[in-house]
VMD Tcl script that draws the C-alpha trace (Angstrom):
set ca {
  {182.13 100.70 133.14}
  {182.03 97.36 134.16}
  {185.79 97.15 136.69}
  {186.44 93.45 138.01}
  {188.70 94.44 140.51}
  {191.96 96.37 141.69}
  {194.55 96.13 138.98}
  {197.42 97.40 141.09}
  {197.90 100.36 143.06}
  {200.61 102.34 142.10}
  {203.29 103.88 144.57}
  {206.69 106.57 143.09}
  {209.75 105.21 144.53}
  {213.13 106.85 144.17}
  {214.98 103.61 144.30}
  {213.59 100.08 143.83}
  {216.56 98.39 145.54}
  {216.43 100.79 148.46}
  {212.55 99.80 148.38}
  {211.81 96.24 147.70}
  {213.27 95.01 150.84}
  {210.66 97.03 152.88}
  {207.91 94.61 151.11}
  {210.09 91.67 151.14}
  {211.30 91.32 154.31}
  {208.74 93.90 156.61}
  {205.80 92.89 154.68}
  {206.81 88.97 153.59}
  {206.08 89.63 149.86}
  {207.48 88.42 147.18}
  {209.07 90.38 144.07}
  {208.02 88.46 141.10}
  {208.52 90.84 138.20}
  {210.54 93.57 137.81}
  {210.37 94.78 134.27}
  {211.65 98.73 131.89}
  {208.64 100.20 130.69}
  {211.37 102.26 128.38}
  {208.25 104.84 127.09}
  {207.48 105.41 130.15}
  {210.95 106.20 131.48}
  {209.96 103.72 134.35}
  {211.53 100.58 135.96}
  {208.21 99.04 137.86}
  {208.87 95.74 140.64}
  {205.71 94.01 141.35}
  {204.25 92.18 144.53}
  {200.95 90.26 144.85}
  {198.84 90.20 147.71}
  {195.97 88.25 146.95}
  {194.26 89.04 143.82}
  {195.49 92.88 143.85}
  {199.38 93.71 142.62}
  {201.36 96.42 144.16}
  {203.49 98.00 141.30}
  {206.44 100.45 142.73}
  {207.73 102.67 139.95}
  {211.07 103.70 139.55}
  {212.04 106.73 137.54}
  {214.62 106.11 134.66}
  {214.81 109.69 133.49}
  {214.21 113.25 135.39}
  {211.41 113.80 132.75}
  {209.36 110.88 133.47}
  {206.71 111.98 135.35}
  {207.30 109.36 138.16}
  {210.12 111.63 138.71}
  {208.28 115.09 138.28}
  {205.62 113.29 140.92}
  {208.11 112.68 143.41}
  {209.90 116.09 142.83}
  {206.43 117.67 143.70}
  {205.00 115.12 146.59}
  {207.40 113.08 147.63}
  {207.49 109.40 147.34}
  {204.44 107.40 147.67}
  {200.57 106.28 146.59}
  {200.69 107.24 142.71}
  {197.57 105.58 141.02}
  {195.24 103.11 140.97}
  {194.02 101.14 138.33}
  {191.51 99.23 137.74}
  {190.82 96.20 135.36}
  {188.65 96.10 132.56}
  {187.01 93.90 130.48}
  {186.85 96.01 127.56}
  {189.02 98.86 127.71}
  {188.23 101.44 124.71}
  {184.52 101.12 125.53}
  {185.65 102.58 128.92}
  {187.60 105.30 128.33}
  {184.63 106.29 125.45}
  {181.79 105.86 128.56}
  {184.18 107.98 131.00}
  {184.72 110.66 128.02}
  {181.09 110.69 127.45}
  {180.12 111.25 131.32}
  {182.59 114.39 131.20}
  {185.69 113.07 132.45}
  {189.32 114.23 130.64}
  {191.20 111.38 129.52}
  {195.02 111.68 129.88}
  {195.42 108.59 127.06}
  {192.31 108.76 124.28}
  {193.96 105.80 122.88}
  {195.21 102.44 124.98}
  {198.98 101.80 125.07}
  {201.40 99.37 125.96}
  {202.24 98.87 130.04}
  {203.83 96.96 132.22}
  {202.92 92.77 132.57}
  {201.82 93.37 128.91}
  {198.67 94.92 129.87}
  {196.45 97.58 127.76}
  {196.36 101.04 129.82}
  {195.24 104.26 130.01}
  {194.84 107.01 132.35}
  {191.72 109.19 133.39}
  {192.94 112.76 134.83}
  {192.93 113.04 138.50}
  {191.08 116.26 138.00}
  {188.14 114.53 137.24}
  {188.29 111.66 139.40}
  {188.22 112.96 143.38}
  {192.36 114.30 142.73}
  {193.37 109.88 142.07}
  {195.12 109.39 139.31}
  {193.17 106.43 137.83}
  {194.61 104.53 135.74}
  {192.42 101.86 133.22}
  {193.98 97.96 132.38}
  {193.13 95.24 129.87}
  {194.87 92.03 129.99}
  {194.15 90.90 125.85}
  {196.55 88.04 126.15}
}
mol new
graphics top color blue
foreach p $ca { graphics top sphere $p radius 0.5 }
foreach p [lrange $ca 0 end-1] q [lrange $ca 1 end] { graphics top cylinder $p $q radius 0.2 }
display resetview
């Protein structure tokens, strides 16, 4: 499948303003980016630490499923994703070594990035989520 390295990992927040300070001042990172993924009923806040990003996400509606996720679990680790160099040629190899695919076709996420998600039922219960930066 050919991954590079650790996109971002992914973590449900109720509240980014109740949660950035936690990263800014406890942790010493920095909030570069906080950005409305509007289809995904999402406001996301992003922090670097070395080459890896950690992306909180903010529901924007009760049916986003950010905010069916914390309903069910509670705030925290949602996803990890991985980059990839060529991202339709990776969802076709996972689909072809049996695992479900939550998007058969790349969208639009956050930073601009290509994404799409592999079902956590077929991935050791982590929702993994696939990225392609084609800018």
């Amino acid at each position: 499948m050919n991954l590079t390295h650790i996109e971002h990992i992914g973590i449900a927040v109720k509240s980014l303003e109740t949660s950035i300070p936690y990263y800014e001042q406890v942790l010493g990172l920095t909030c570069y980016n906080i950005e409305e993924v509007a289809d995904q009923k999402v406001k996301t806040a992003f922090f670097k630490v070395g080459q890896t990003k950690i992306e909180l996400l903010e529901p924007t509606s009760e049916e986003s499923t950010i905010a069916k996720f914390i309903e069910k679990r509670g705030e925290g680790v949602h996803h990890i994703a991985y980059a990839v160099g060529n991202i339709e040629g990776a969802l076709a190899e996972a689909e072809m070594k049996g695992v479900q695919l939550i998007d058969k076709t790349p969208r639009g996420g956050a930073e601009g990035l290509t994404i799409a998600f592999l079902h956590p039922k077929f991935t050791g219960g982590v929702l993994t989520e696939l990225c392609e930066d084609k800018n």
